[in-house]
VEXFI-60996 format. One line per field, with one value per residue (C-alpha): x, y, z; residue number from 1; residue in three letters. Coordinates in nm, 3 decimals. Layout:
<nodes>
X <- [X	...]
Y <- [Y	...]
Z <- [Z	...]
num <- [NUM	...]
residu <- [ALA	...]
</nodes>
This chain:
<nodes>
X <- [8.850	8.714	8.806	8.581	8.815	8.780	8.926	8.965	9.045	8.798	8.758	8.660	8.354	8.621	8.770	8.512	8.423	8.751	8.709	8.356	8.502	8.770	8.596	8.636	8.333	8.366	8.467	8.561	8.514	8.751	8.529	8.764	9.099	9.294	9.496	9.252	8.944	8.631	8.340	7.958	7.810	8.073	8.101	7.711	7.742	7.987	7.768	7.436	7.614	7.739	7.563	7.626	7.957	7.924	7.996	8.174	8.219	8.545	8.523	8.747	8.591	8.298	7.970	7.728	7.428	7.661	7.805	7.482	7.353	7.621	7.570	7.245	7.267	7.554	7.336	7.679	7.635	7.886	8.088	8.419	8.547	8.923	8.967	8.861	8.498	8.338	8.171	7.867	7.902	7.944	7.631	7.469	7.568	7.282	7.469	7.683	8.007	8.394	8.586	8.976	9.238	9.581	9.846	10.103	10.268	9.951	9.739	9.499	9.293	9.091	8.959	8.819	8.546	8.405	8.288	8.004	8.045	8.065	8.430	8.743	9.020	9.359	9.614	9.955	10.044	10.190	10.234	9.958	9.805	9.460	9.495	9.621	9.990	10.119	10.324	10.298	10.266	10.463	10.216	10.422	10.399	10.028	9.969	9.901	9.698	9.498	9.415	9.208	8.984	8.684	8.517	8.595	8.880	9.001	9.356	9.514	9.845	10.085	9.927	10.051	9.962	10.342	10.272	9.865	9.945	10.172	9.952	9.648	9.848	10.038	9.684	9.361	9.179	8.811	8.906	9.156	9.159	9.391	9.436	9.809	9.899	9.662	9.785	10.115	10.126	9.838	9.581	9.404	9.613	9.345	9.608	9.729	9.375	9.353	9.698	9.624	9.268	9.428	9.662	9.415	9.203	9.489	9.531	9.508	9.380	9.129	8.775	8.476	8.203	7.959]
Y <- [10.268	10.079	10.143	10.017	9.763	9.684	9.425	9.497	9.363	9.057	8.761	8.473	8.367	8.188	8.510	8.706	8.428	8.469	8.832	8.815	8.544	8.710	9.074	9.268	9.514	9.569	9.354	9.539	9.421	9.601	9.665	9.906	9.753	9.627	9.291	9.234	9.329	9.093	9.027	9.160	8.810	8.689	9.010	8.917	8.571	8.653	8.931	8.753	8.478	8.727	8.879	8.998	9.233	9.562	9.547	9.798	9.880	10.005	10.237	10.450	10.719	10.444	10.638	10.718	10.481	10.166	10.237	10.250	9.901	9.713	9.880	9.766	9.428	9.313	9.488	9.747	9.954	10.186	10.300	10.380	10.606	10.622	10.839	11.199	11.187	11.549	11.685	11.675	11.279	11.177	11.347	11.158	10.852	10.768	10.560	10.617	10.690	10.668	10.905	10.806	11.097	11.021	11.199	11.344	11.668	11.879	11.745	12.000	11.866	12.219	12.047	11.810	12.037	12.079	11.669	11.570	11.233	10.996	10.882	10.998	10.743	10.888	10.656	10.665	10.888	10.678	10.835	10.622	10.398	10.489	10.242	9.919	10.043	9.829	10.169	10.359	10.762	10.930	10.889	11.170	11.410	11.432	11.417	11.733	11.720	11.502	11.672	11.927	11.632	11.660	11.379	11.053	10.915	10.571	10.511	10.273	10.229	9.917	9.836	9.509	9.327	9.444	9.899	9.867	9.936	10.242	10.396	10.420	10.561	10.855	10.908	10.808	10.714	10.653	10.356	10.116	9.993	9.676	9.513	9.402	9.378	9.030	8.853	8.646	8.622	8.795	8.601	8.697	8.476	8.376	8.349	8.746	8.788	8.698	8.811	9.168	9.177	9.067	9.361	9.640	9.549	9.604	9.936	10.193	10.577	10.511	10.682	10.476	10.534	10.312]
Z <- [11.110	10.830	10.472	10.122	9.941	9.584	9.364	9.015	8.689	8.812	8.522	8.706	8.960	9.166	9.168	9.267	9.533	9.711	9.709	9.880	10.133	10.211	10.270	10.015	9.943	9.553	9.288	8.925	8.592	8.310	8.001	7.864	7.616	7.864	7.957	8.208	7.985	8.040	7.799	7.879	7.872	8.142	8.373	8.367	8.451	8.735	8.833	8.852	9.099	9.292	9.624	9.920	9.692	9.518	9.157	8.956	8.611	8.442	8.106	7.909	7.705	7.602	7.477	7.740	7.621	7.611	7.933	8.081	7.891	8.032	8.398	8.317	8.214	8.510	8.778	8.848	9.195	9.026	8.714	8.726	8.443	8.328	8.043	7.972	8.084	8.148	8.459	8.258	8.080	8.451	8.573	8.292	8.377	8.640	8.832	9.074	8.950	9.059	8.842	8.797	8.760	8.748	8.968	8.762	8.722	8.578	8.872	9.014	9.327	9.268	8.939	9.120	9.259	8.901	8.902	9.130	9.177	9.457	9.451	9.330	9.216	9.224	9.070	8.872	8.590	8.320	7.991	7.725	7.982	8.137	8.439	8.567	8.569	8.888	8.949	9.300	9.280	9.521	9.808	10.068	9.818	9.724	10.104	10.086	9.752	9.893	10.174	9.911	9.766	9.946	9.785	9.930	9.754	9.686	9.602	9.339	9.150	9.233	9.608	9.738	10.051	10.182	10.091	10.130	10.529	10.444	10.178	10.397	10.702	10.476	10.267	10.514	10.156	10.180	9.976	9.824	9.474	9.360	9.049	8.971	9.322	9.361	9.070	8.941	8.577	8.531	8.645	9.012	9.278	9.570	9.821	9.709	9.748	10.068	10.210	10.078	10.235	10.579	10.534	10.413	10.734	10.968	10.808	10.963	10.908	10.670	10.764	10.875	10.647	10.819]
num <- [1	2	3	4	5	6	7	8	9	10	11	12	13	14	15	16	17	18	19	20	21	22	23	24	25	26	27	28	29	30	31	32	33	34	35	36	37	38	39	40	41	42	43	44	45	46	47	48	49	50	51	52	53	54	55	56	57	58	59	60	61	62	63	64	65	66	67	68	69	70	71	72	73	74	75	76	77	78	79	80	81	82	83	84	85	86	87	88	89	90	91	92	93	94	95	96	97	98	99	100	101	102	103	104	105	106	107	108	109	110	111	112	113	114	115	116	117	118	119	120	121	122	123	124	125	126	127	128	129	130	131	132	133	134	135	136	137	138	139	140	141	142	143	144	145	146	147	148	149	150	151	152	153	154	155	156	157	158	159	160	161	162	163	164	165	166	167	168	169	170	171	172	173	174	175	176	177	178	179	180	181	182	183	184	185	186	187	188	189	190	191	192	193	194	195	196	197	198	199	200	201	202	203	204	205	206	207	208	209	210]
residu <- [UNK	UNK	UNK	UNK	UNK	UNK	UNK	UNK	UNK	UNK	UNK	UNK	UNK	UNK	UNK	UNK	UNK	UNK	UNK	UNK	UNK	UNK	UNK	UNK	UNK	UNK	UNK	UNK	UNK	UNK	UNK	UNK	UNK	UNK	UNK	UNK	UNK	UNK	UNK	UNK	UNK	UNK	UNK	UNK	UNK	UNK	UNK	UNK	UNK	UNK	UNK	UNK	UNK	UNK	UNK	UNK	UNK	UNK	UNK	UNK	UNK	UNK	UNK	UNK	UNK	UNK	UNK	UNK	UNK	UNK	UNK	UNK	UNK	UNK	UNK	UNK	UNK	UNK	UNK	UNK	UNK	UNK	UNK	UNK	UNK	UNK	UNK	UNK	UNK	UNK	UNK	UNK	UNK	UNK	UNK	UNK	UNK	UNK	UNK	UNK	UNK	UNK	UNK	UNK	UNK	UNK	UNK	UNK	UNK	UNK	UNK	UNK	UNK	UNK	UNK	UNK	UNK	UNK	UNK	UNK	UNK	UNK	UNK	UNK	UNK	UNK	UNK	UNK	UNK	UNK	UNK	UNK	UNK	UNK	UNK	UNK	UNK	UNK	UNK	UNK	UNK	UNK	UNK	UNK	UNK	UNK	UNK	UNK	UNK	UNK	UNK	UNK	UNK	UNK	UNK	UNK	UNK	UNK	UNK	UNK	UNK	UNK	UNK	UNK	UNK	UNK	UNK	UNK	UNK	UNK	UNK	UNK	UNK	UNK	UNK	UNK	UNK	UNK	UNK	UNK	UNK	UNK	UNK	UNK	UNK	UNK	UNK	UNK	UNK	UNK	UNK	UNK	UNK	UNK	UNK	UNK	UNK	UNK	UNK	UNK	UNK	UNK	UNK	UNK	UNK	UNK	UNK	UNK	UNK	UNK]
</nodes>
């Protein structure tokens, strides 16, 4: 079964090229404070050379009217919000939005219901950071969690091309989001890349949403 693979945290158009050439269905730009934080006139420069790839947005607690300039200006198919965004800011996003929670000890699939968006991220809890942690969650355990989020659900948090294959099999995401896991020092690594692409197609368990 086919899953939707995105590549976050994406600074560069040879970046972004090897994602596209190698398969991947989203690339992510980080417009939120962040190591991996791009400006708007280069996530649009990227963006505009760029078919053929989805293009996502990442904000944290940004106000509404500039997170819909920038989705504006670097043509984003989606925004992905990190922080504390309400059921209500998302509906008033008008695009379509992934909403991140982070899965911790105070995390309540049930919540989930109250946001009407098109994805759900689940990632790591990590006390004071928002995202981009590089740290797994205890996948086994929020099996079950999981299995409550009726939205489809893309999963993040310290995926590699060598735990991709077992995340997918113990959760069946929707989707599979990787940052960290593609880069060495920091910067996107096109061989990572492309190992890590190989592996998340051989996955299996995720649910074809063609």
């Amino acid at each position: 079964m086919l899953i939707i693979i995105k590549i976050c945290g994406i600074k560069s158009l040879d970046a972004a090229q090897a994602a596209k050439d190698y398969s991947a269905d989203l690339i992510g730009f980080v417009f939120a404070e962040s190591r991996r934080r791009i400006e708007v006139p280069a996530a649009e420069k990227i963006a505009s050379q760029m078919t053929g790839i989805g293009k996502v947005g990442v904000f944290v607690n940004a106000p509404l009217p500039e997170v819909q300039e920038i989705a504006k200006r670097c043509k984003l198919d989606y925004v992905q919000l990190h922080g504390n965004e309400s059921p209500e800011y998302c509906r008033l996003v008008n695009y379509p939005v992934i909403k991140a929670v982070r899965v911790g000890v105070d995390f309540d699939p049930l919540k989930l219901e109250e946001y009407h968006v098109d994805w759900i991220l689940l990632d790591s809890f990590v006390p004071g950071q928002q995202g981009g942690t590089g740290i797994t969650f205890d996948w086994k355990k929020a099996q079950l969690e999981r299995q409550q989020v009726k939205i489809p659900l893309f999963v993040a948090g310290g995926l590699t091309a060598e735990n991709v294959e077992e995340a997918v099999r113990i959760l069946s995401p929707e989707g599979i989001d990787v940052s960290g896991g593609v880069e060495t020092d920091g910067i996107k690594d096109l061989e990572k890349i492309r190992q890590f692409l190989i592996a998340a197609r051989r996955a299996k368990g995720g649910i074809n949403l063609c």
